[in-house]
PDB file of N, CA, C and O in Angstrom:
ATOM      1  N   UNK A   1      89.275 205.870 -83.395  1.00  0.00           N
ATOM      2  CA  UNK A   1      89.033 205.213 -82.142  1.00  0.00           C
ATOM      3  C   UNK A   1      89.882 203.941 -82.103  1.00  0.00           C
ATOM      4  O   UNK A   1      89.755 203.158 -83.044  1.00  0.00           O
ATOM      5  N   UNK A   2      90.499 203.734 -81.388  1.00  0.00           N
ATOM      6  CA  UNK A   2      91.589 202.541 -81.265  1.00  0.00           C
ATOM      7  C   UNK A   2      90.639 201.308 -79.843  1.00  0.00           C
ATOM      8  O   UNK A   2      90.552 201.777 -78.708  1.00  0.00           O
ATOM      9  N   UNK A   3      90.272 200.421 -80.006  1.00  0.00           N
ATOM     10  CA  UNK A   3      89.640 199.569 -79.146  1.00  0.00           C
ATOM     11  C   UNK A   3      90.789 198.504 -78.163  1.00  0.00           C
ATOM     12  O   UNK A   3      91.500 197.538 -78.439  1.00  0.00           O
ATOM     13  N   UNK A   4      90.493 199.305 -76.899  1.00  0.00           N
ATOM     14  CA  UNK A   4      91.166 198.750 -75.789  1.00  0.00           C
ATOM     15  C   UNK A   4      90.873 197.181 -75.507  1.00  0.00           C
ATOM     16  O   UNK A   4      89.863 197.123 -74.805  1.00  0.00           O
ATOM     17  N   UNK A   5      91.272 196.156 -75.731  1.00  0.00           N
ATOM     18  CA  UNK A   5      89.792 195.191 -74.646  1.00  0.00           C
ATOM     19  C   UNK A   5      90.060 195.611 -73.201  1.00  0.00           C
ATOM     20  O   UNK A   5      91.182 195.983 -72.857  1.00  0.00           O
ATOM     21  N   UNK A   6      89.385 195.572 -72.648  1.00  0.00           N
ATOM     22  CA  UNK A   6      89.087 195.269 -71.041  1.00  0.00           C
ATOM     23  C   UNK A   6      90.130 196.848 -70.382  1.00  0.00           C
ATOM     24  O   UNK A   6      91.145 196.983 -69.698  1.00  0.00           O
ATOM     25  N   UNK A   7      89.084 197.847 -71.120  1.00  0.00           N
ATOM     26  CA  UNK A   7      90.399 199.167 -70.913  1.00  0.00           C
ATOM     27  C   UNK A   7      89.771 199.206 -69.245  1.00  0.00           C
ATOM     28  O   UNK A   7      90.609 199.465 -68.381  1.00  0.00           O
ATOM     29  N   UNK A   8      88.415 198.970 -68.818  1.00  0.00           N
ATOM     30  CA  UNK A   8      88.396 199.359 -67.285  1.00  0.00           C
ATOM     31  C   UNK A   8      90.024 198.925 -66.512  1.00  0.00           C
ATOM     32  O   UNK A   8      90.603 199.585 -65.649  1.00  0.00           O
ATOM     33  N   UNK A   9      90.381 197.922 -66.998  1.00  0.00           N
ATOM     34  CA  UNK A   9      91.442 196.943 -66.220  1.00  0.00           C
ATOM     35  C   UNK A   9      92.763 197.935 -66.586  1.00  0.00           C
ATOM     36  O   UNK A   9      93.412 198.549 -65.739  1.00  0.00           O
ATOM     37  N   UNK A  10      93.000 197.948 -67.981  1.00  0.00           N
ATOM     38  CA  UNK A  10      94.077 198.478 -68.787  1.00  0.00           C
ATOM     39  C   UNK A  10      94.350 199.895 -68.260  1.00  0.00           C
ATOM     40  O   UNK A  10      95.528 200.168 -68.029  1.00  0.00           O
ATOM     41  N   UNK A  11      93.645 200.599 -68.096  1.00  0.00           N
ATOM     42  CA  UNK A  11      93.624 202.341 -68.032  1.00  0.00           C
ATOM     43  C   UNK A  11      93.529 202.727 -66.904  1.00  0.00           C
ATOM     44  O   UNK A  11      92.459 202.438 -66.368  1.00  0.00           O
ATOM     45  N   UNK A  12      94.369 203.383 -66.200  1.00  0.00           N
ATOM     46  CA  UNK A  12      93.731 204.369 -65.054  1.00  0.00           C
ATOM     47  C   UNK A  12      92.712 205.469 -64.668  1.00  0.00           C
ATOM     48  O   UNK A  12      92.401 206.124 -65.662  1.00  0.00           O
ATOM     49  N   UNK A  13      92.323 205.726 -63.952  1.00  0.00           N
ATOM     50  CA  UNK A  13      91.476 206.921 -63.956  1.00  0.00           C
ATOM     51  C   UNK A  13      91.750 207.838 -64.594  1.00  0.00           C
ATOM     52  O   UNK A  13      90.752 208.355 -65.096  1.00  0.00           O
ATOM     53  N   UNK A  14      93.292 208.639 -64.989  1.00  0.00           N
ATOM     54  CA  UNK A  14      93.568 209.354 -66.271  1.00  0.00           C
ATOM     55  C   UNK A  14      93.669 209.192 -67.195  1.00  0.00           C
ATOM     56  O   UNK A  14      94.065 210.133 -67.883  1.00  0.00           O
ATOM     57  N   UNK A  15      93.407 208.014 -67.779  1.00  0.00           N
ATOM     58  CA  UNK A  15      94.057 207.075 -68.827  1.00  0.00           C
ATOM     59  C   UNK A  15      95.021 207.123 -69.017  1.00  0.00           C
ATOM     60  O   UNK A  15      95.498 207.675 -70.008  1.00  0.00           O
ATOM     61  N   UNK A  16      95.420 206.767 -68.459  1.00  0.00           N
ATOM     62  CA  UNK A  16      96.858 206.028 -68.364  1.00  0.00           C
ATOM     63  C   UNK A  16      97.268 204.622 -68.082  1.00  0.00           C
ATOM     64  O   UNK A  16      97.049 204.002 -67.041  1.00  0.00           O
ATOM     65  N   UNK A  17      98.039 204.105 -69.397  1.00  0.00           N
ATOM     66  CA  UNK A  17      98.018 202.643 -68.681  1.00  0.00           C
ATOM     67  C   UNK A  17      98.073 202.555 -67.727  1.00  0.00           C
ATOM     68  O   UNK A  17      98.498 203.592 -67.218  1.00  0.00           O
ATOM     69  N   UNK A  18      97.720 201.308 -66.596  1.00  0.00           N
ATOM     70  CA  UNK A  18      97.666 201.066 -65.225  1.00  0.00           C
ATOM     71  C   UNK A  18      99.483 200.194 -65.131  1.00  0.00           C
ATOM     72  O   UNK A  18      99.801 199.023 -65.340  1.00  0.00           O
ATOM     73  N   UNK A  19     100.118 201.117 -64.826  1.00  0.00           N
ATOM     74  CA  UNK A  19     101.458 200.076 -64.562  1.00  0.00           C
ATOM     75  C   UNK A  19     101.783 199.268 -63.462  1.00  0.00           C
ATOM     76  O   UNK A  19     102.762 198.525 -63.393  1.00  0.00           O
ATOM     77  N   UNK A  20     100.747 199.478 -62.429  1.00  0.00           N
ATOM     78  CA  UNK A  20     100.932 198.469 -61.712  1.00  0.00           C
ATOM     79  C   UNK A  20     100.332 197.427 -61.509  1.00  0.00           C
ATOM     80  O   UNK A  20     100.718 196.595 -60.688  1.00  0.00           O
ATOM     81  N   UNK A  21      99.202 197.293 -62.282  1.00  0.00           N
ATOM     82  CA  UNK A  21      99.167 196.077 -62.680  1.00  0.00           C
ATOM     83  C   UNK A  21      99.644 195.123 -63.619  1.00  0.00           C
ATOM     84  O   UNK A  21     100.701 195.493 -64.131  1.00  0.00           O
ATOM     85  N   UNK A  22      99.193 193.925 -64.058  1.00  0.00           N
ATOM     86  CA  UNK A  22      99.995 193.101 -65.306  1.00  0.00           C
ATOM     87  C   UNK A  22     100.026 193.761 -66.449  1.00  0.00           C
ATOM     88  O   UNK A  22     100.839 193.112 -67.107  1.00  0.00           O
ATOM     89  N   UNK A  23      99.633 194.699 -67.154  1.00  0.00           N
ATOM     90  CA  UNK A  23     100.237 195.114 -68.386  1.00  0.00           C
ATOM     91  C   UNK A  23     101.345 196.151 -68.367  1.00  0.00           C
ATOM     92  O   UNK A  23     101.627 197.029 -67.552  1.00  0.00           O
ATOM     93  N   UNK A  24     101.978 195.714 -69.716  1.00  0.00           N
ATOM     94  CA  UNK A  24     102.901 196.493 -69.624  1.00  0.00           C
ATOM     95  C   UNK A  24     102.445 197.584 -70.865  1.00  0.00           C
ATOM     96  O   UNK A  24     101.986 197.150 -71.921  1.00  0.00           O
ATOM     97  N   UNK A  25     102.636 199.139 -70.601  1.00  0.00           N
ATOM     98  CA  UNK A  25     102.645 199.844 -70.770  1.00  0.00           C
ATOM     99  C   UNK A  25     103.315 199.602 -72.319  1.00  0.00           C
ATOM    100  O   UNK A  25     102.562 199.472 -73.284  1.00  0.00           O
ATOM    101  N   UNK A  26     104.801 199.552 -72.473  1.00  0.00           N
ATOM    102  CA  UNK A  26     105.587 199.221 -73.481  1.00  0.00           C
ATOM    103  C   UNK A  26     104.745 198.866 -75.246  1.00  0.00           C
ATOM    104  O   UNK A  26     104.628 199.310 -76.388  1.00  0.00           O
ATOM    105  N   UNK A  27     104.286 197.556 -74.175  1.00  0.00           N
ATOM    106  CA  UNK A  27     103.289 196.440 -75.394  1.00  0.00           C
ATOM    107  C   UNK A  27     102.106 197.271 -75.660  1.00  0.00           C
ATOM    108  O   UNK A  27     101.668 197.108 -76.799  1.00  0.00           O
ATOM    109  N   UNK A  28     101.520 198.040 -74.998  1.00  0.00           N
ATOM    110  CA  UNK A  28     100.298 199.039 -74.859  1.00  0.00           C
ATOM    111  C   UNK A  28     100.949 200.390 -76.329  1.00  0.00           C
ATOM    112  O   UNK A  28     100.229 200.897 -77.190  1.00  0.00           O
ATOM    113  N   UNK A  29     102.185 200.580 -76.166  1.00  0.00           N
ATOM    114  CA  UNK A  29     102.433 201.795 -76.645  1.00  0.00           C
ATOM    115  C   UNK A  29     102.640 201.032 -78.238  1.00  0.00           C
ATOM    116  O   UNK A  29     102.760 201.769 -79.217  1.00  0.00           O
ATOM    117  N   UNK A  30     102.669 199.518 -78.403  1.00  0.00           N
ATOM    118  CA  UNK A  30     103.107 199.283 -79.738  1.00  0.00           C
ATOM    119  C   UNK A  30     102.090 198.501 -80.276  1.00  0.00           C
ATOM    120  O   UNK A  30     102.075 197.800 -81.288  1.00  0.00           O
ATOM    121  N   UNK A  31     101.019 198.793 -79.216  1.00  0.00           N
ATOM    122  CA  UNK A  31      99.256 198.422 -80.389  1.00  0.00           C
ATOM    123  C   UNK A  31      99.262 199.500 -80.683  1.00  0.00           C
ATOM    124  O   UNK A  31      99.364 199.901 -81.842  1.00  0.00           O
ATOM    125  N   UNK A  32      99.161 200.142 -79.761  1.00  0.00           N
ATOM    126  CA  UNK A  32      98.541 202.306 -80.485  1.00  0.00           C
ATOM    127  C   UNK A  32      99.064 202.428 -81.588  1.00  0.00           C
ATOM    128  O   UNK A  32      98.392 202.633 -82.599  1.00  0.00           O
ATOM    129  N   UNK A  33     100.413 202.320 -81.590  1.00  0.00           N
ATOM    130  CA  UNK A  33     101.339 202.579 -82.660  1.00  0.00           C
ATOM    131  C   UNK A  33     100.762 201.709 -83.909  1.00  0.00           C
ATOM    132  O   UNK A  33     100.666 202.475 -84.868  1.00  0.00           O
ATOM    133  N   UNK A  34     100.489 200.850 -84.134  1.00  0.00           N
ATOM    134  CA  UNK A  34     100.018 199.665 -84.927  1.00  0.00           C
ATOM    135  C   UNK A  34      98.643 200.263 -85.409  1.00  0.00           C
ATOM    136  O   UNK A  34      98.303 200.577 -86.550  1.00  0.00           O
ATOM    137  N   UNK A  35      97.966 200.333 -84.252  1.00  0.00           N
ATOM    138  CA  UNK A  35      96.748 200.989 -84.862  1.00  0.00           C
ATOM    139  C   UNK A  35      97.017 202.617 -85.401  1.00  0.00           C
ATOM    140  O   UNK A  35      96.293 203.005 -86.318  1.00  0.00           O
ATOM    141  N   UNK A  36      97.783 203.324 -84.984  1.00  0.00           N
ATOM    142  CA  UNK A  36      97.526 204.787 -85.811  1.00  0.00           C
ATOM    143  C   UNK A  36      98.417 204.514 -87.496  1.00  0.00           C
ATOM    144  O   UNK A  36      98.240 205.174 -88.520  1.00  0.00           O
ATOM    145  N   UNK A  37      99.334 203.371 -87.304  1.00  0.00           N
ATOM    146  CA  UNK A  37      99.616 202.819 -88.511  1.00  0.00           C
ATOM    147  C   UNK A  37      98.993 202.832 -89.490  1.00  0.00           C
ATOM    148  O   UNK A  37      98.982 203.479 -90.537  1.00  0.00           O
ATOM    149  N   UNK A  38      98.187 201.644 -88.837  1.00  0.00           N
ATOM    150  CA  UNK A  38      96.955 200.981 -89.942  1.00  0.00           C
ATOM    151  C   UNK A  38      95.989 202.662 -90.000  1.00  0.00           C
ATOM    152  O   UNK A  38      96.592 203.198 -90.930  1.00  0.00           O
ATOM    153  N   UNK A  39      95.441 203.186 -89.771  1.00  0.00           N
ATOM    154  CA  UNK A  39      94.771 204.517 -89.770  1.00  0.00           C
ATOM    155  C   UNK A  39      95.308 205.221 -90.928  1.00  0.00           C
ATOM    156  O   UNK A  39      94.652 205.653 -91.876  1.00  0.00           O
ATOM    157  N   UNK A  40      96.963 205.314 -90.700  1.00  0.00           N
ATOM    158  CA  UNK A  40      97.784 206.490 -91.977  1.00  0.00           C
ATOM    159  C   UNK A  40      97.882 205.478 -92.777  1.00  0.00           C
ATOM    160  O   UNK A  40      97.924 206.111 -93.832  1.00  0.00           O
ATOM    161  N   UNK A  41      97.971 204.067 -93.182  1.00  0.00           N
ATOM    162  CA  UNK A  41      97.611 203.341 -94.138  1.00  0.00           C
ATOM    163  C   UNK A  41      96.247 203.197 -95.027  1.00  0.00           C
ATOM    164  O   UNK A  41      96.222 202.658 -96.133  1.00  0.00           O
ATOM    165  N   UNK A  42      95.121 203.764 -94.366  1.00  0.00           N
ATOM    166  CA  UNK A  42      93.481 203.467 -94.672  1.00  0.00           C
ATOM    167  C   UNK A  42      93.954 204.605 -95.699  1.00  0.00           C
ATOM    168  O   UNK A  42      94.194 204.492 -96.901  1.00  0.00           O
ATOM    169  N   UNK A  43      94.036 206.068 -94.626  1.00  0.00           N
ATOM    170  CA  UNK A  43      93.888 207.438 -95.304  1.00  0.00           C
ATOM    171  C   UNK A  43      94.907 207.936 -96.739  1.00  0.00           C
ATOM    172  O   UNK A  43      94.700 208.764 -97.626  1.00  0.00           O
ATOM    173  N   UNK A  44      95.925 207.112 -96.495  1.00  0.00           N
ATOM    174  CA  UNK A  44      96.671 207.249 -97.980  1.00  0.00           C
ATOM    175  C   UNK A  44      96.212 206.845 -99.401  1.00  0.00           C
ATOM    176  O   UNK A  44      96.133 207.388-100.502  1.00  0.00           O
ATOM    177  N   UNK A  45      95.824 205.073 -98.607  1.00  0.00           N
ATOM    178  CA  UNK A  45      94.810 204.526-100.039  1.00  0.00           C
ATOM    179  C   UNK A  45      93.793 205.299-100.250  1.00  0.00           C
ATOM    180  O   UNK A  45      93.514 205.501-101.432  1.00  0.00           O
ATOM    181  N   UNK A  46      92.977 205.930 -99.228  1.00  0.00           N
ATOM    182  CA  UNK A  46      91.700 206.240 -99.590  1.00  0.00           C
ATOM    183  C   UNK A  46      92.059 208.086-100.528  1.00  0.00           C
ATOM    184  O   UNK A  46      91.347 208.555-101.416  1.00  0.00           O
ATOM    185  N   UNK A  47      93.336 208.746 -99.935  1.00  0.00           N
ATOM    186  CA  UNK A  47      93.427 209.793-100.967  1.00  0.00           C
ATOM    187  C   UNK A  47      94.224 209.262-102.607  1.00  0.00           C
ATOM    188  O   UNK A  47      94.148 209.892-103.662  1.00  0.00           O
ATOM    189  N   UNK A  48      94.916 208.019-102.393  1.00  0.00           N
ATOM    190  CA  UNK A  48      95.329 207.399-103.755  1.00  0.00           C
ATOM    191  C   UNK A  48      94.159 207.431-104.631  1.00  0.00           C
ATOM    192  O   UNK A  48      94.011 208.129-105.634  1.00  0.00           O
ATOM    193  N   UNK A  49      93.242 206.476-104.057  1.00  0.00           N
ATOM    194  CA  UNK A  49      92.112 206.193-104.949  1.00  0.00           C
ATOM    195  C   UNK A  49      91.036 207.066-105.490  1.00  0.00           C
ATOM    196  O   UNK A  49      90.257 206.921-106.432  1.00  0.00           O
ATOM    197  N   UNK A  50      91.316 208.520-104.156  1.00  0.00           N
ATOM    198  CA  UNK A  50      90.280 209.278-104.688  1.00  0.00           C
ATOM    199  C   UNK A  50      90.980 209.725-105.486  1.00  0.00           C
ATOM    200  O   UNK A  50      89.973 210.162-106.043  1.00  0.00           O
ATOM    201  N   UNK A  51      91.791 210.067-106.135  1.00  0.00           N
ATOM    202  CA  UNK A  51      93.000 210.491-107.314  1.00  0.00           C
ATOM    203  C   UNK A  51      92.307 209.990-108.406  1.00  0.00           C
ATOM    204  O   UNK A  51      91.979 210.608-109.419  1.00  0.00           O
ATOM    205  N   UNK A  52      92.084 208.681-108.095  1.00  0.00           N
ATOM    206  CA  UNK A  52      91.523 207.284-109.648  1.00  0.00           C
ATOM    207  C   UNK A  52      89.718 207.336-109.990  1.00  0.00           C
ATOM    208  O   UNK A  52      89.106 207.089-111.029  1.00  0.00           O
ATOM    209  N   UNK A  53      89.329 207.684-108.887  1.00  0.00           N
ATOM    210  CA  UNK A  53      87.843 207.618-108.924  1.00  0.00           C
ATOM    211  C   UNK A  53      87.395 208.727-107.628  1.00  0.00           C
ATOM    212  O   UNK A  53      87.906 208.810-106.511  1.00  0.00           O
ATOM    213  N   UNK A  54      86.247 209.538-108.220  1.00  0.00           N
ATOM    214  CA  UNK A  54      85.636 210.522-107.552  1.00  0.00           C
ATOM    215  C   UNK A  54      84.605 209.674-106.803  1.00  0.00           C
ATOM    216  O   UNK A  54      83.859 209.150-107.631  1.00  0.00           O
ATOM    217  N   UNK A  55      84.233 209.292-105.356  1.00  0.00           N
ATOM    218  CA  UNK A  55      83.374 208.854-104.555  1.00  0.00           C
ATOM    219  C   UNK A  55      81.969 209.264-104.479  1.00  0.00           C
ATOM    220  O   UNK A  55      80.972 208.688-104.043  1.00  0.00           O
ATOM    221  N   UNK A  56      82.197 210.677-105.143  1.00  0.00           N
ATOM    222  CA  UNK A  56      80.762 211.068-104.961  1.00  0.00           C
ATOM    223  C   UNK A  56      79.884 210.800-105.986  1.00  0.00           C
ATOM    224  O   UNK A  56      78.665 210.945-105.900  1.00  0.00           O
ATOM    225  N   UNK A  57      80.822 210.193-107.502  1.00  0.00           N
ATOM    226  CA  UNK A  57      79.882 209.384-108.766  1.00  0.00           C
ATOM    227  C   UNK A  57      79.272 208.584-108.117  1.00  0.00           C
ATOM    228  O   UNK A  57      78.141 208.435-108.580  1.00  0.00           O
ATOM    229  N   UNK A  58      79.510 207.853-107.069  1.00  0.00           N
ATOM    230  CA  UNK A  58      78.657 206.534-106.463  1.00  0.00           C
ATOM    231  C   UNK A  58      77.861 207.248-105.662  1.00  0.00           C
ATOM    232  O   UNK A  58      76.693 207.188-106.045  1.00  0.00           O
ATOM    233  N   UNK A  59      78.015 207.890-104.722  1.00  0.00           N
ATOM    234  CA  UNK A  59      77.582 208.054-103.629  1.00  0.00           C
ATOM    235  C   UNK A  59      77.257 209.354-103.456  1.00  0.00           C
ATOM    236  O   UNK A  59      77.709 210.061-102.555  1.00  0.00           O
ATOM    237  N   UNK A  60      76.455 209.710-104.327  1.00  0.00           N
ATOM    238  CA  UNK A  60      76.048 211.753-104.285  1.00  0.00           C
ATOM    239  C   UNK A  60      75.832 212.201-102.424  1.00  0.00           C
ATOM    240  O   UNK A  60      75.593 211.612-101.369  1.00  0.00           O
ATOM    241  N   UNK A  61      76.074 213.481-102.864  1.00  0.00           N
ATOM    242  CA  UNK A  61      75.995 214.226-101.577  1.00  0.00           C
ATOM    243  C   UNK A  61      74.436 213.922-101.037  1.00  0.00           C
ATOM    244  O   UNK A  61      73.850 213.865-102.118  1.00  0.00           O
ATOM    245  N   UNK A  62      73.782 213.776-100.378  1.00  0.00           N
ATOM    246  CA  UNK A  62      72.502 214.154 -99.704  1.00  0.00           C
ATOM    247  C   UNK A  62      72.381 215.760 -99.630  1.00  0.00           C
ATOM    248  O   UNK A  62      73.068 216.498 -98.923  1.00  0.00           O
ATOM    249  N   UNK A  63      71.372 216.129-100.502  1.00  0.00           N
ATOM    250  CA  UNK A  63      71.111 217.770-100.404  1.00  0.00           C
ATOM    251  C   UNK A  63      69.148 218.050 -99.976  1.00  0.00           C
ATOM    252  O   UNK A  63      68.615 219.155-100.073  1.00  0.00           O
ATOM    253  N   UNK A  64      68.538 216.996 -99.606  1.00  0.00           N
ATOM    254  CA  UNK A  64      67.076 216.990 -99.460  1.00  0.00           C
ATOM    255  C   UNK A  64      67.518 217.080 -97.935  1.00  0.00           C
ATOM    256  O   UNK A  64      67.949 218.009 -97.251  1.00  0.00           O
ATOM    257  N   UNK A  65      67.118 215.175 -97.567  1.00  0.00           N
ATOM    258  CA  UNK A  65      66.721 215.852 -95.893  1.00  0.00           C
ATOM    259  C   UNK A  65      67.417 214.731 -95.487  1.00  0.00           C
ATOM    260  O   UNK A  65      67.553 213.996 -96.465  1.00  0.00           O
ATOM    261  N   UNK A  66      68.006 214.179 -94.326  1.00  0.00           N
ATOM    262  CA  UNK A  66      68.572 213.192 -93.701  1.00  0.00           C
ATOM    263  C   UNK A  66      67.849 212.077 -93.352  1.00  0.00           C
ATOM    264  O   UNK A  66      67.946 211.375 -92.346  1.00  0.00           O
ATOM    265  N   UNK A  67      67.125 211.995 -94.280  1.00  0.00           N
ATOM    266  CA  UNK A  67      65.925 210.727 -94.428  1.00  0.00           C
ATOM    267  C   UNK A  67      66.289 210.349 -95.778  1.00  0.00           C
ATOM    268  O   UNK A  67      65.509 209.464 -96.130  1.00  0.00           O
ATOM    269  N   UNK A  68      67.299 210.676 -96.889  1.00  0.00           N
ATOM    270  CA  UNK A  68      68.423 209.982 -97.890  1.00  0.00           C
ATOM    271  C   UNK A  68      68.568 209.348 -97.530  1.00  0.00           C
ATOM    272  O   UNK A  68      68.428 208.400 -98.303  1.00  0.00           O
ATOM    273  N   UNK A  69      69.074 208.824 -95.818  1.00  0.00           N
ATOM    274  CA  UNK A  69      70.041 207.561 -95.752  1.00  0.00           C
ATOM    275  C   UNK A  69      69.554 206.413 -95.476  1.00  0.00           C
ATOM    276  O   UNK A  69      70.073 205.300 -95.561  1.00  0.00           O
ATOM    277  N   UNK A  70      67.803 206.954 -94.904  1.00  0.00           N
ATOM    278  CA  UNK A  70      67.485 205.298 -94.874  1.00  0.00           C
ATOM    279  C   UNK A  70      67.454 204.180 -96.256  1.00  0.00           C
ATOM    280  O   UNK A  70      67.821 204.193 -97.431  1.00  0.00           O
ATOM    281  N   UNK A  71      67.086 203.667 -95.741  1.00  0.00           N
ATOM    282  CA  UNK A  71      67.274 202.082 -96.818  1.00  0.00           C
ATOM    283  C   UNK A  71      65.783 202.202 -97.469  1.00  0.00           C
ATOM    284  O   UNK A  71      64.711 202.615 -97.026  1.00  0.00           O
ATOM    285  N   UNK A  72      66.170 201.692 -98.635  1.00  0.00           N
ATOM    286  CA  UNK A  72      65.184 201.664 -99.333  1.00  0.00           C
ATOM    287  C   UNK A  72      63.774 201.055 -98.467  1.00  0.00           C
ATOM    288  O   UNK A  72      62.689 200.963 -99.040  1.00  0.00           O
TER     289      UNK A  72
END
């Protein structure tokens, strides 16, 4: 999910940037870009590390009932 601010303003009814108003589209296309960046940056470390350490030693699967996740 990439967070617009003020996408009512930003987006058109198709979503589509609104180009006729003050934003520019351009600057719009090089947050996305920034953010799907940072995204293929999260997912690389996170398959690096699962390489170094298995996630599920910490954090076992839930195999009872979906009442595991509350808090103690």
């Amino acid at each position: 999910m990439i967070h617009i601010p003020k996408a009512q303003e930003v987006l058109d009814r198709d979503g589509d940037i609104d180009a006729n108003h003050k934003y520019d589209p351009d600057q719009w296309q090089k947050y996305c870009g920034r953010c799907f960046s940072q995204l293929e940056w999260w997912a690389e470390a996170t398959r690096r590390h699962r390489d170094v350490a298995d996630p599920f030693d910490e954090s076992p699967v839930f195999v009872k009932s979906p009442d595991q996740r509350n808090a103690p």
